[in-house]
N, CA, C and O of each residue as an XYZ file, in Angstrom:
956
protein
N     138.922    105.077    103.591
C     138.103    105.812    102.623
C     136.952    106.508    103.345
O     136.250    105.865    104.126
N     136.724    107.886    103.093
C     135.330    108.792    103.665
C     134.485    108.102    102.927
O     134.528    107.745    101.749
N     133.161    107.856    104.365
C     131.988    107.502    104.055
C     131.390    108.657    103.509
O     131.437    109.795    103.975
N     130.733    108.210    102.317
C     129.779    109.252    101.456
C     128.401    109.614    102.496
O     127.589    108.889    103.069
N     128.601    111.213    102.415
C     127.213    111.503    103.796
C     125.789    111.693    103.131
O     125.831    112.610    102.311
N     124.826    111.238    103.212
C     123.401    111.711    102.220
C     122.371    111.793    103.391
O     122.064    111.058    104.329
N     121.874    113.308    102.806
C     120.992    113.802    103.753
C     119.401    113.930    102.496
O     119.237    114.542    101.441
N     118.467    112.969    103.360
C     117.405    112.559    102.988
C     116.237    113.494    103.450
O     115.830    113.323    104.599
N     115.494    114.730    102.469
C     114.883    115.722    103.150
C     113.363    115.206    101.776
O     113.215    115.271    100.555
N     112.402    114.635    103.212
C     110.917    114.366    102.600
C     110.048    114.399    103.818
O     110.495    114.229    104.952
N     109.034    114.581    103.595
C     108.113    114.752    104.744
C     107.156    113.368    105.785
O     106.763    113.096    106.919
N     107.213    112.807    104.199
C     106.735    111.105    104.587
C     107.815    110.832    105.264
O     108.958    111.163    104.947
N     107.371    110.012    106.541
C     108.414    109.665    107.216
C     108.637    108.293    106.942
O     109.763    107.803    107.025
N     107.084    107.290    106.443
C     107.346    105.788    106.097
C     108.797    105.932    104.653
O     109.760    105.171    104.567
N     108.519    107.004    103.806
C     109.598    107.028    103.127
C     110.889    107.355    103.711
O     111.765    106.518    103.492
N     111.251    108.473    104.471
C     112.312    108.974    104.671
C     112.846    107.854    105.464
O     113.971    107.544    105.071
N     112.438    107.172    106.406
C     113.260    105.990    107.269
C     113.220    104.855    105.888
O     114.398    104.581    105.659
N     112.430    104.207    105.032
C     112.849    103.420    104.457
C     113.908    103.668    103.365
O     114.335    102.662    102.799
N     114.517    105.184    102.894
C     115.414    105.258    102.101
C     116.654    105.492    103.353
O     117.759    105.162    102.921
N     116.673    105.821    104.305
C     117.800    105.805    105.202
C     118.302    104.950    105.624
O     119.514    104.991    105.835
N     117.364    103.579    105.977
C     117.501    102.230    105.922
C     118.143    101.503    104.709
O     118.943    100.567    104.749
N     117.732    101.999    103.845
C     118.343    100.960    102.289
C     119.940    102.068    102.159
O     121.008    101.557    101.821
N     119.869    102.954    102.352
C     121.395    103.928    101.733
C     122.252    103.248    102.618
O     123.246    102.669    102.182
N     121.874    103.261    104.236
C     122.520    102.454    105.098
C     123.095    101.250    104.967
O     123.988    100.723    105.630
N     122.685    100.996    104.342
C     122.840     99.288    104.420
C     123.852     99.397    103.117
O     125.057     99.223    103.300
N     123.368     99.671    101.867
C     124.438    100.337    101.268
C     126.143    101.040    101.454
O     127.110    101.233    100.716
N     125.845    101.224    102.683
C     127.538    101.961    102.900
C     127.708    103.446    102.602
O     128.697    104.074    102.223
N     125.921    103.997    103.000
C     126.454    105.084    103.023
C     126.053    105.791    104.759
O     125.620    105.296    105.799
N     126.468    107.135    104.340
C     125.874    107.800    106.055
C     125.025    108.531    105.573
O     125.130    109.335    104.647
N     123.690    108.120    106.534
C     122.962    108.859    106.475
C     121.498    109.942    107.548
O     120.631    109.544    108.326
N     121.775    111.025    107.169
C     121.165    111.909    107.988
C     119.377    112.156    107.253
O     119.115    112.189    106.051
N     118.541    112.274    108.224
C     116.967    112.415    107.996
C     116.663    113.813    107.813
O     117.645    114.466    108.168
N     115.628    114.626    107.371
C     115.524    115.410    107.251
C     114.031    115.482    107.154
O     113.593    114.592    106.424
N     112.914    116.435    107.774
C     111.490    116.095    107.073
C     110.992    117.468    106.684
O     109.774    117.426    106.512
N     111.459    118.569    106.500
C     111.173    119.516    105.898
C     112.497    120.862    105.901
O     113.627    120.380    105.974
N     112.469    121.890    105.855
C     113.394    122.681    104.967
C     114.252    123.339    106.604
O     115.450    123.497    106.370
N     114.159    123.434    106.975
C     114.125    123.618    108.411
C     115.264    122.578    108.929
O     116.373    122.866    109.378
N     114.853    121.657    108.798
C     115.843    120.193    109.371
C     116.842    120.287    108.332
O     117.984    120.166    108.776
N     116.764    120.465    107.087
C     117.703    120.318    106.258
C     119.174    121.122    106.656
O     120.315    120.669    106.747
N     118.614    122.587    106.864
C     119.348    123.647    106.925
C     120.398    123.590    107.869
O     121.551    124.018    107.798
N     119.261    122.447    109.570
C     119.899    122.113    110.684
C     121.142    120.895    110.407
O     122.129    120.881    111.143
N     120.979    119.823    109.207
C     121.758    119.319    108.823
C     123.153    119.239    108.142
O     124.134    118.513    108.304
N     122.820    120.381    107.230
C     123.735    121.535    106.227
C     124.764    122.074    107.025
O     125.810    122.426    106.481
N     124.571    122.213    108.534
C     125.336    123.208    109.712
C     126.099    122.348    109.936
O     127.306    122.560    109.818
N     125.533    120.933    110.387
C     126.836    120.196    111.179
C     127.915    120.040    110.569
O     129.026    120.118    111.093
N     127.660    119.781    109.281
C     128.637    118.888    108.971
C     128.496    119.043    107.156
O     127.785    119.857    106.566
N     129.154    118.285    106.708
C     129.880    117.968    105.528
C     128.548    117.202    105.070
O     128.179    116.491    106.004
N     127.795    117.107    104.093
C     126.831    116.636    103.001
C     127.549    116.307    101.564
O     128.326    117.031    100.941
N     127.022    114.887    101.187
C     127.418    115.260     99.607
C     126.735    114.875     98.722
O     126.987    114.916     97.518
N     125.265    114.227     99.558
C     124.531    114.745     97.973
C     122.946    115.189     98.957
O     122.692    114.961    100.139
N     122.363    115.674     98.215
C     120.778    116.180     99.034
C     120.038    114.704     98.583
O     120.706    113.902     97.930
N     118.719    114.404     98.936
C     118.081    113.913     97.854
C     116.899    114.474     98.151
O     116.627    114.095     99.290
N     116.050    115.173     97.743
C     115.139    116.355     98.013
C     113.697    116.255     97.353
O     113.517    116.308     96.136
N     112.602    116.092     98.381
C     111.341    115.850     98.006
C     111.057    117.460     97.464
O     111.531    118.520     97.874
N     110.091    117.179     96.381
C     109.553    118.199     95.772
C     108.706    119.037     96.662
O     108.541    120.237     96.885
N     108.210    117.827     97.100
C     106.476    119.041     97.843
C     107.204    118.910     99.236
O     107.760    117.871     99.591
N     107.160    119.807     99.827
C     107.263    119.642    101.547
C     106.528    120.942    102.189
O     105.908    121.860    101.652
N     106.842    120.661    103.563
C     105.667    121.616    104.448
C     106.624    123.196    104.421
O     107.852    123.101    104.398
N     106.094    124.325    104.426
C     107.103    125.629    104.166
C     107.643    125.424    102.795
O     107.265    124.842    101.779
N     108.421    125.955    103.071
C     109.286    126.237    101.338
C     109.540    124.503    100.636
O     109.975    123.436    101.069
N     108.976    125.015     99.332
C     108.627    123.766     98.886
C     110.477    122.965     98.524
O     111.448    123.270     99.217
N     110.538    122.178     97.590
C     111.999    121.800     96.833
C     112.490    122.519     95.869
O     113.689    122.414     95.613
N     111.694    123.370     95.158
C     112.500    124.134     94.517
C     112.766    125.077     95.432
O     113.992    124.966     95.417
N     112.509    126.096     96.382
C     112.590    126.858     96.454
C     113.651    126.832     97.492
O     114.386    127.774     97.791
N     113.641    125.237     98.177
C     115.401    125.143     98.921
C     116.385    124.718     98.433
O     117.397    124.571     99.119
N     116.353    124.403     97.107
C     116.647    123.756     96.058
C     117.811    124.980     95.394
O     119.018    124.894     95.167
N     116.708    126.244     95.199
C     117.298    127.570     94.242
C     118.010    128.451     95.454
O     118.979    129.206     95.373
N     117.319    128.150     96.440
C     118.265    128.592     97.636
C     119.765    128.218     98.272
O     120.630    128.888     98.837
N     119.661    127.072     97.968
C     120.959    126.324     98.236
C     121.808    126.151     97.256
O     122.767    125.428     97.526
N     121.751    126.613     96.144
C     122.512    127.097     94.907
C     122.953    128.294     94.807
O     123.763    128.506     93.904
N     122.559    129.393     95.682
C     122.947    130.408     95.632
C     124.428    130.673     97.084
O     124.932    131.703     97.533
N     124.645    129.350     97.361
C     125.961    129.065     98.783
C     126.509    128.064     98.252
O     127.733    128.190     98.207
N     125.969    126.740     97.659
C     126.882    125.384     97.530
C     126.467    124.645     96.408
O     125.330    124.842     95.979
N     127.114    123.924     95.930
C     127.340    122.823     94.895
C     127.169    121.997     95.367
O     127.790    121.135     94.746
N     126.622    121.517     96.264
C     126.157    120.169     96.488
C     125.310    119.604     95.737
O     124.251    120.197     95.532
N     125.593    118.053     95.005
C     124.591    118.310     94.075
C     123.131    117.056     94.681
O     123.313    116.006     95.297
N     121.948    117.577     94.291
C     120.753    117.451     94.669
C     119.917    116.831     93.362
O     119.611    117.368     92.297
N     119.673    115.500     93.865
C     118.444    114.587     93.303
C     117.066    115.278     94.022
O     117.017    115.527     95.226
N     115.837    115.571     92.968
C     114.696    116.057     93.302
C     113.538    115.005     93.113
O     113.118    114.774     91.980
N     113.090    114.451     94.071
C     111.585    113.796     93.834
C     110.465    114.390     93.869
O     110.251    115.346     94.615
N     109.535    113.854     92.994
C     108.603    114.375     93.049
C     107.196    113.384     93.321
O     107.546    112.302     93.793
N     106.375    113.443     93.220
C     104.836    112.412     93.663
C     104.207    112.847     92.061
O     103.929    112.137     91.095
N     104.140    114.090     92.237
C     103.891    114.606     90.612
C     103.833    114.003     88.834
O     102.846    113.921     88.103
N     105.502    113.600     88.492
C     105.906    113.124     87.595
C     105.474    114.042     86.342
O     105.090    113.537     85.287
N     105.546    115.101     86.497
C     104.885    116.375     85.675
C     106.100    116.562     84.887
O     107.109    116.349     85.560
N     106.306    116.863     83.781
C     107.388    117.032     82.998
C     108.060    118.643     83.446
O     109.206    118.984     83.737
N     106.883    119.339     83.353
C     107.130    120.713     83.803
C     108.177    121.351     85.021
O     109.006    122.245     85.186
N     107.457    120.124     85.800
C     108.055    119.697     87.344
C     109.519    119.622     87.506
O     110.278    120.357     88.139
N     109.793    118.368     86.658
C     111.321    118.178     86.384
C     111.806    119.273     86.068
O     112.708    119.713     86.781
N     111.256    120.221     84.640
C     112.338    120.797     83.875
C     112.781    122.118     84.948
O     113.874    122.659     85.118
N     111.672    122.327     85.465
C     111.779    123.909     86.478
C     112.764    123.087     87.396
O     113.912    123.532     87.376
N     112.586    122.123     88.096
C     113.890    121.496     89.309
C     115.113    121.945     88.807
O     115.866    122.891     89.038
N     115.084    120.891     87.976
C     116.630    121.277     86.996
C     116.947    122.558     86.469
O     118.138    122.868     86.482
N     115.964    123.521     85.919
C     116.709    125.203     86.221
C     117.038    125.806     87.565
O     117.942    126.626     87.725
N     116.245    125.347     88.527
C     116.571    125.428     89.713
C     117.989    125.259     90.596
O     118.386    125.848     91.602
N     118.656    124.053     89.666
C     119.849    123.591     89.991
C     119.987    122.375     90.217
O     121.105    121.860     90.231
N     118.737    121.608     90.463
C     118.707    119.855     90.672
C     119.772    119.195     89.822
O     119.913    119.861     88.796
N     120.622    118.082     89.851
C     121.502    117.458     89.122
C     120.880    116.719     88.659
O     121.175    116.457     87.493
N     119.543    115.877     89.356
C     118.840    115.053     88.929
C     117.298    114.943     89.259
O     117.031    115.683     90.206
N     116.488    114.439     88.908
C     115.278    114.311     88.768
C     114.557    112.872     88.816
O     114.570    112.269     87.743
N     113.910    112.211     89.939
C     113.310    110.941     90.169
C     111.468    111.153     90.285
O     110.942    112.209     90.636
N     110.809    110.054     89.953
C     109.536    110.637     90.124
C     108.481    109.089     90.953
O     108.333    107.969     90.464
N     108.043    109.511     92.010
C     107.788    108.872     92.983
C     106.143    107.941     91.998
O     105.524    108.639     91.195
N     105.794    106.816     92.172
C     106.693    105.915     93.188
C     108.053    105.325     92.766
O     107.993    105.834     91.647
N     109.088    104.749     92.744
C     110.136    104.339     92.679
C     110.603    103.464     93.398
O     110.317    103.384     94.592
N     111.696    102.362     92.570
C     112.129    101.222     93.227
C     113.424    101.715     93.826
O     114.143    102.287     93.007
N     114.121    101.594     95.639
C     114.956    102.287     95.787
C     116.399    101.844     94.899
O     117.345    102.559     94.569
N     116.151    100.334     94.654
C     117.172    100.380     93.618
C     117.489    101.495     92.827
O     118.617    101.965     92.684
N     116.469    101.890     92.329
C     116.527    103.185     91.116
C     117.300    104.335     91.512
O     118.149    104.907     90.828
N     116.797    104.721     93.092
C     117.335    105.862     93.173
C     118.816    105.650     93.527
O     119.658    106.506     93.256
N     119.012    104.890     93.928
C     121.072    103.913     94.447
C     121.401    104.152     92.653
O     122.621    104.243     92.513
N     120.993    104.218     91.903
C     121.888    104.163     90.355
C     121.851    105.882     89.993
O     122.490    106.624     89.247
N     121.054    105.995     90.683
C     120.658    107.730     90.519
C     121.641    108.469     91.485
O     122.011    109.598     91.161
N     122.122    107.870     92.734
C     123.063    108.429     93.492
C     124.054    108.540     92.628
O     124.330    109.561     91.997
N     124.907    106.946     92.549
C     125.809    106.665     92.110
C     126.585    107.366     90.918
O     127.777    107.662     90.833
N     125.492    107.547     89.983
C     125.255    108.357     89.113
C     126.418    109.814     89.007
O     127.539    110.094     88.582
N     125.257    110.430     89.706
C     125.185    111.810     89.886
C     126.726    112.664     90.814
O     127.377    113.697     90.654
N     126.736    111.324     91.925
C     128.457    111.154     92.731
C     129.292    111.051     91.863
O     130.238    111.810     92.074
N     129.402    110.390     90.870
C     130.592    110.031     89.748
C     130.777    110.809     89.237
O     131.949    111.023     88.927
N     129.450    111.976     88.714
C     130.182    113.569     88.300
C     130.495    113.918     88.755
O     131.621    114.366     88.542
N     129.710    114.142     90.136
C     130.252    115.310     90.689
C     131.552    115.125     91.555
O     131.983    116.163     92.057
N     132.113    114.183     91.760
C     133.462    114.068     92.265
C     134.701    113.738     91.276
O     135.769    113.264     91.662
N     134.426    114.022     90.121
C     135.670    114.147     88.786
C     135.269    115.456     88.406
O     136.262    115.854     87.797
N     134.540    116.255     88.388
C     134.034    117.730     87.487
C     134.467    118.828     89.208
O     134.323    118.764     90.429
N     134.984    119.631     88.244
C     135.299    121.443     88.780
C     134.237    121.371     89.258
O     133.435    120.445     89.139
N     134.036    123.115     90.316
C     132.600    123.396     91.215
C     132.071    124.151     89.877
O     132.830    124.936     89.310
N     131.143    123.979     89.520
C     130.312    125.287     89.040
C     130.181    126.679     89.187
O     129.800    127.532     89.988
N     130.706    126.525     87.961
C     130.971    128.260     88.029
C     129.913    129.073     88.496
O     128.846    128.746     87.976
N     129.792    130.360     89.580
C     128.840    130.653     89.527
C     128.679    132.184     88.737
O     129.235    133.184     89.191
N     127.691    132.218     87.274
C     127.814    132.976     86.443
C     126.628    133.609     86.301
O     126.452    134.402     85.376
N     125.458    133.262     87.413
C     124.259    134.110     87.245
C     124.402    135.518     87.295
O     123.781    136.258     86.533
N     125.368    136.009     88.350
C     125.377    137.677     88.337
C     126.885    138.674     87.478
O     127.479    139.743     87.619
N     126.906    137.561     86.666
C     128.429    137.792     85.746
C     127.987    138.674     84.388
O     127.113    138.208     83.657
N     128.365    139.447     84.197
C     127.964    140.508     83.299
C     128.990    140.407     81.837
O     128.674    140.764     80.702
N     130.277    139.810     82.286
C     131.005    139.228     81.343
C     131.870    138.123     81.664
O     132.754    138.106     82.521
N     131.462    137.058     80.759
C     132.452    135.572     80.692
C     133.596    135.687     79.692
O     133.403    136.323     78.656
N     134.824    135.088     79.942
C     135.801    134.971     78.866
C     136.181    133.555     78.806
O     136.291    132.781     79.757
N     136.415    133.263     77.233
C     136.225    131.987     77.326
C     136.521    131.884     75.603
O     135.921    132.554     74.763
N     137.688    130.786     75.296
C     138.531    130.841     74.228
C     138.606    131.659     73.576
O     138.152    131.406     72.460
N     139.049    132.782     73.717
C     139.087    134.466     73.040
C     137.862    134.667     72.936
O     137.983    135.053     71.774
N     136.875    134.744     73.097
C     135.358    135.292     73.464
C     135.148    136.052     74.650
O     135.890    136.071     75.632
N     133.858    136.810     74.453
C     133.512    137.379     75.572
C     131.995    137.281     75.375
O     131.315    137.619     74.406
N     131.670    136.776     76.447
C     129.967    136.621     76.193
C     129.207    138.052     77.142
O     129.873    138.113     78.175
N     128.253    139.027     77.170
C     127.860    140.292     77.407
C     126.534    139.644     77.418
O     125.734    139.549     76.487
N     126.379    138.959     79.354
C     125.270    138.149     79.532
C     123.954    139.469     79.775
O     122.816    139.024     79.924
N     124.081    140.635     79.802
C     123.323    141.597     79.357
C     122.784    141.798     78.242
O     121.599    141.556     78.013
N     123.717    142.336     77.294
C     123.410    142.390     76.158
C     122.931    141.088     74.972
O     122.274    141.169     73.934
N     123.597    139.882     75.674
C     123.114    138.693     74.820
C     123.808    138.518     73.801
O     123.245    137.901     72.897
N     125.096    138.927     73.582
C     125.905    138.273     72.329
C     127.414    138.428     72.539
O     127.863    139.271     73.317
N     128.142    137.647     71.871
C     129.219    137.705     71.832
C     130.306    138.512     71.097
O     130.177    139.017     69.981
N     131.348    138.557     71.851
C     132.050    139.567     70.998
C     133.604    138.611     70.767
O     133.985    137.722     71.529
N     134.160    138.977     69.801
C     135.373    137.580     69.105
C     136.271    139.187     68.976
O     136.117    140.328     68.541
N     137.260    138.334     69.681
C     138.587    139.170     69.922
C     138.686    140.195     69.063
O     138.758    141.280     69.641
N     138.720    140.253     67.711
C     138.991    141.551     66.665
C     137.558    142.546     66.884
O     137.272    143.450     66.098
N     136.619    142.144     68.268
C     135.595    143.376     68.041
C     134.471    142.919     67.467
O     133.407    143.526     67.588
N     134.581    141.888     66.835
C     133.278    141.934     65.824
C     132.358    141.480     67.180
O     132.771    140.749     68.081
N     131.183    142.014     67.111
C     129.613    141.506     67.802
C     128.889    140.541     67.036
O     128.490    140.752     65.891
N     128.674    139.178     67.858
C     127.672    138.221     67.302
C     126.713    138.119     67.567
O     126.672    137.217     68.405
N     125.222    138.715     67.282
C     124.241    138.042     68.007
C     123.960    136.275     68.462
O     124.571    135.233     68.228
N     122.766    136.610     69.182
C     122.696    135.243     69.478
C     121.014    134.674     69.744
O     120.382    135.349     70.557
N     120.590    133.989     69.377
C     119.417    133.342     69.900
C     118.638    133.385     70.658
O     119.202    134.174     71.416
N     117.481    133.115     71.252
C     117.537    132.908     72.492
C     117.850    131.323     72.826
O     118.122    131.200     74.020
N     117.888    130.101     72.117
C     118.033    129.102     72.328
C     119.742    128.898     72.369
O     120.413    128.175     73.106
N     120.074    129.635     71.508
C     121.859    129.731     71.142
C     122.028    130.462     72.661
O     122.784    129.736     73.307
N     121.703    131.363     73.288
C     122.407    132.095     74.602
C     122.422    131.294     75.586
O     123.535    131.114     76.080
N     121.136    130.478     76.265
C     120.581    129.398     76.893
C     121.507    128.258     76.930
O     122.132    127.865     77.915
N     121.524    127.666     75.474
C     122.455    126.721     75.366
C     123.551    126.905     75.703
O     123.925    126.015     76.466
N     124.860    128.225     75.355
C     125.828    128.617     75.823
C     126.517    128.843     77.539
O     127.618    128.561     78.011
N     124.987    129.629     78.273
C     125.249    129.705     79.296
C     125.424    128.822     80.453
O     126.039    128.973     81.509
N     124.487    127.539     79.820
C     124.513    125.650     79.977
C     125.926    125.592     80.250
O     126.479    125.554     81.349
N     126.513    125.592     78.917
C     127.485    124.913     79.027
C     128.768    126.005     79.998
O     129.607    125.494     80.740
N     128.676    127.193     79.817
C     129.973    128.148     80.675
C     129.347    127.693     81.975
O     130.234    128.136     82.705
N     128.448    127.116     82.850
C     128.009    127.061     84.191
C     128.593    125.669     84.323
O     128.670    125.238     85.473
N     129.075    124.788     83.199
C     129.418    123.481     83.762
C     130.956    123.164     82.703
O     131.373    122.108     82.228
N     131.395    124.297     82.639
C     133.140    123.839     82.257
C     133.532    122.784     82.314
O     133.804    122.589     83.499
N     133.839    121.550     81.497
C     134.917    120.428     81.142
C     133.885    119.808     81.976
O     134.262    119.281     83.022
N     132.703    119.791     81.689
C     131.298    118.571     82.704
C     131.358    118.044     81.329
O     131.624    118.908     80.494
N     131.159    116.704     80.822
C     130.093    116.758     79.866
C     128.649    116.596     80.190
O     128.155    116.375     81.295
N     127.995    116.759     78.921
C     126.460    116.664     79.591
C     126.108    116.158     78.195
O     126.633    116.398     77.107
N     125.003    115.337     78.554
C     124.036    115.135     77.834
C     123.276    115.389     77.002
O     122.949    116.568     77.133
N     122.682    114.833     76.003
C     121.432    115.431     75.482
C     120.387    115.596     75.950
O     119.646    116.514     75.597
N     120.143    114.869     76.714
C     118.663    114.801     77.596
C     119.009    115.844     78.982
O     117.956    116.356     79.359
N     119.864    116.157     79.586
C     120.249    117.147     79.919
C     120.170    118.487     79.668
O     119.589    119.327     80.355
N     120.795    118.655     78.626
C     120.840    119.955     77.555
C     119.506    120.317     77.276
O     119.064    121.460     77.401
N     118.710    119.083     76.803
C     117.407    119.186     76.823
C     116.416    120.535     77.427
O     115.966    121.639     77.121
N     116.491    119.125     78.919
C     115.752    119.992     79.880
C     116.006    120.928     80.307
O     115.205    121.834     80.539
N     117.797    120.949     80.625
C     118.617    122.701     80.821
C     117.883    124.141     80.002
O     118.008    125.236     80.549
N     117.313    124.049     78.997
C     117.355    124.721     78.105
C     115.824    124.718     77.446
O     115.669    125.662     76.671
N     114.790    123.950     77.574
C     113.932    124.105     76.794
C     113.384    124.981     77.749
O     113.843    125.260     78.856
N     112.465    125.343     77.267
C     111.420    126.533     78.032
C     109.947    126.065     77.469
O     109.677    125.677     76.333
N     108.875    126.249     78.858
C     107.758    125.464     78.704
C     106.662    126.338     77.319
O     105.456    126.098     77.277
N     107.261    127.209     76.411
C     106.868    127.602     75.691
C     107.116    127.536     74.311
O     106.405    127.874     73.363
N     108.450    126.955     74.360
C     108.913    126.604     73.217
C     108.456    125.650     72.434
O     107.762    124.674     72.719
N     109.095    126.156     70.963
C     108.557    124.910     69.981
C     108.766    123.418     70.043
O     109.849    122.902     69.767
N     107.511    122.623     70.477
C     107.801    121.116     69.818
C     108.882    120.481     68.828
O     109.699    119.566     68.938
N     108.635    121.097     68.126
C     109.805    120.683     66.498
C     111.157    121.219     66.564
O     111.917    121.196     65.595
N     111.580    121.892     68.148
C     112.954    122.453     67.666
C     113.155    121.887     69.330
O     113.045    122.313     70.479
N     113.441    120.912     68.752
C     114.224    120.169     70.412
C     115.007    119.270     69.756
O     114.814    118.145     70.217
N     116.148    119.289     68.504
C     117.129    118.597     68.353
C     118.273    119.551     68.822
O     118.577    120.590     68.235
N     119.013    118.956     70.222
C     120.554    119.664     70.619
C     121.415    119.526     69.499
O     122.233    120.271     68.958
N     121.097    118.616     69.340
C     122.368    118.210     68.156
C     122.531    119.474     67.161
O     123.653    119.880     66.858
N     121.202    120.149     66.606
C     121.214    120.961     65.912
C     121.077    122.352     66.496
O     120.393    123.216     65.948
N     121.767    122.552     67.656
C     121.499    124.205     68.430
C     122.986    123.902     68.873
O     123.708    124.846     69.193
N     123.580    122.266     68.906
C     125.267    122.647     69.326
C     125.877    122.925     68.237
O     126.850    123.679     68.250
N     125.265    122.188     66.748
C     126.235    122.775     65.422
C     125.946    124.417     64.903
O     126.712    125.066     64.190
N     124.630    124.890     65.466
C     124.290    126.363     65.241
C     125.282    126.598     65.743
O     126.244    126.766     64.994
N     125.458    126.698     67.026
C     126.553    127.765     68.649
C     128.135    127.263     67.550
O     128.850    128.148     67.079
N     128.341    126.215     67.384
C     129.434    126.450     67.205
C     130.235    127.240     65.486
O     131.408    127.328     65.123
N     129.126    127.605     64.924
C     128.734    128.222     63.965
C     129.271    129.784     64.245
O     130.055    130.367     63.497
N     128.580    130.458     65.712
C     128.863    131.454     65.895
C     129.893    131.719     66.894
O     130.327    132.722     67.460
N     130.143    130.393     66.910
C     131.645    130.127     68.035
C     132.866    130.270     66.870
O     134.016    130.661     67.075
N     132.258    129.825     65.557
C     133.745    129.761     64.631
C     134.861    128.617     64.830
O     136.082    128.742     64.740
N     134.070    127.412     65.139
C     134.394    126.514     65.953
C     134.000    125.007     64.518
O     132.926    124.826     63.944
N     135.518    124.075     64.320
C     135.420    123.517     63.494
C     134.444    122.401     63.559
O     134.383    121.607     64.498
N     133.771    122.387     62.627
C     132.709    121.186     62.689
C     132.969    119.880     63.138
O     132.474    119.116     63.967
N     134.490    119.849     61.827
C     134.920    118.560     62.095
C     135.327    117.772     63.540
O     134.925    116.825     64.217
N     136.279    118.686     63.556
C     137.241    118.722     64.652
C     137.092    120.591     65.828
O     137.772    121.614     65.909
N     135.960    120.133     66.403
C     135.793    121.309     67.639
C     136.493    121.334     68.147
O     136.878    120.236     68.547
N     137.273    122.553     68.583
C     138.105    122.682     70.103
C     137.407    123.260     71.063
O     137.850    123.138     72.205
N     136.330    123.920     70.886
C     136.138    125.061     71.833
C     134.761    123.745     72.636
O     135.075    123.224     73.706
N     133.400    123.380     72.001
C     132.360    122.275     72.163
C     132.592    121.042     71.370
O     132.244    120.851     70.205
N     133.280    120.164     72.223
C     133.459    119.103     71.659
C     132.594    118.193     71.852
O     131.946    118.213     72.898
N     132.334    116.937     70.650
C     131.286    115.809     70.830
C     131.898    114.787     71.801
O     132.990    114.422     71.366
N     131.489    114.037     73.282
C     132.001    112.972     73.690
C     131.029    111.418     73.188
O     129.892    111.142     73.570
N     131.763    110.730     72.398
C     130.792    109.942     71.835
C     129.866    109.132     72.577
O     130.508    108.324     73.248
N     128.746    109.020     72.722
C     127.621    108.037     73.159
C     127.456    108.586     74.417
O     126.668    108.028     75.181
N     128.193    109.810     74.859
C     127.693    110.315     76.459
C     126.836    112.006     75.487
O     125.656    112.330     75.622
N     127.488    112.476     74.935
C     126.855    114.110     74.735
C     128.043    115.280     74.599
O     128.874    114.824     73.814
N     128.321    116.186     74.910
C     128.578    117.620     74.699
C     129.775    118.028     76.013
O     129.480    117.729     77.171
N     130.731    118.525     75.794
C     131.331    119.580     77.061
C     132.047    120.365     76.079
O     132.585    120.050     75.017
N     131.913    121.564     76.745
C     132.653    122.727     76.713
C     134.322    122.273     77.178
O     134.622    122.102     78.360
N     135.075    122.155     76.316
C     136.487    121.908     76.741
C     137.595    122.860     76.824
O     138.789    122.647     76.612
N     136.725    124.474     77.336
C     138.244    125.028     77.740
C     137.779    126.044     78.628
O     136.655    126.528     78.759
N     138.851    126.275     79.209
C     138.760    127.405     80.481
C     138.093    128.543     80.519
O     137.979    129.265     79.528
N     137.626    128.793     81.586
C     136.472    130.008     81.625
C     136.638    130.986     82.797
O     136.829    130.710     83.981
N     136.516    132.285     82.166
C     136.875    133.507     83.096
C     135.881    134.436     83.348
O     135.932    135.346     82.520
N     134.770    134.604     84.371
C     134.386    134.966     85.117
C     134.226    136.255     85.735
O     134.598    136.482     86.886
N     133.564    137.279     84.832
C     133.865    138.792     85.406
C     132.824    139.797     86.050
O     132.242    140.424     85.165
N     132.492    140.075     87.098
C     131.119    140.570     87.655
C     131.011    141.482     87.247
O     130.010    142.155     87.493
């Protein structure tokens, strides 16, 4: 069986050797990293499969190698922070973070946070990449990520939200993933938005409203019980 490789990029070094020490011992491999620079030098050799990525570092901070390294690979990336700023998290995670830890922390925590995050990402497709996609197809739909609405096979145009587009584009970036509510959440809220309109539950029965998509019985966003939400059908991709 391949040893799982984790490359540990923080600047504290009392941290970075004591999480390389505990992953180690664990059974996994692991490579050091202390700022964005080393990472990149790490990224070259060899095969990585998960980041785990300090927020603040010296040069380009974690998001910004974070949004960088999303624009080449799917590797997916746990983000720490010293912070614990809510804000913090939610920008990581638009960024592309899979996950979000907030320092100080027991390393137990972050070993359930690996484990975690490995278990998706080695059963789930790569992520589509749909930021510069001008049209998605996707169960007789066409989403017109320009224009912001959908169009349903006979022509008709649907508008859409801005919370309904957001939410949609969530889910076409992570095909047959499920995800969460607390996920969906943070995917999707914006640090301006309303307090009182943060039930998913009620922005997945809107979408599928203008999906035409049965309440009861969804085909297109289906409910997975006690985990959350996936998009359950194939998606086509048009620049």
């Amino acid at each position: 069986m391949t040893t799982i490789h984790i490359l540990v990029v923080d600047d504290d070094a009392e941290i970075r050797n004591l999480l390389g020490e505990y992953l180690h011992k664990n059974g996994y491999s692991v490579t050091l990293a202390a700022d964005g620079k080393g990472m990149e030098v790490a990224l070259e050799k060899g095969k990585i499969d998960l980041i785990v990525l300090d927020f603040m570092l010296p040069g380009d901070d974690g998001l910004v190698l974070c949004r960088n390294l999303r624009a080449r690979s799917n590797v997916p990336v746990i983000m720490l922070t010293a912070r614990g700023d809510e804000t913090d998290r939610i920008i990581g995670l638009e960024m592309g973070a899979d996950d979000y830890l907030a320092k100080p922390f027991n390393p137990r925590e972050l070993l359930a946070h690996i484990k975690s995050v490995l278990r998706r990402a080695h059963v789930l497709p790569e992520k589509y990449a749909a930021e510069n996609a001008q049209f998605i197809y996707f169960a007789g739909w066409k989403l017109d990520t320009v224009a912001r609405h959908l169009v349903a096979e006979d022509g008709l145009v649907v508008a859409l939200s801005g919370a309904e587009y957001r939410l949609l584009k969530i889910f076409i970036e992570h095909p047959n993933r499920v995800l969460s509510r607390d996920q969906l959440l943070d995917l999707t809220q914006r640090s301006d938005a309303d307090p009182f309109d943060r039930s998913i539950d009620v922005q997945v029965s809107r979408l599928r409203q203008r999906l035409r998509d049965d309440a009861k019985e969804p085909a297109i966003i289906k409910t997975v019980r006690g985990e959350g939400y996936v998009l359950a059908v194939p998606v086509d991709i048009k620049a």
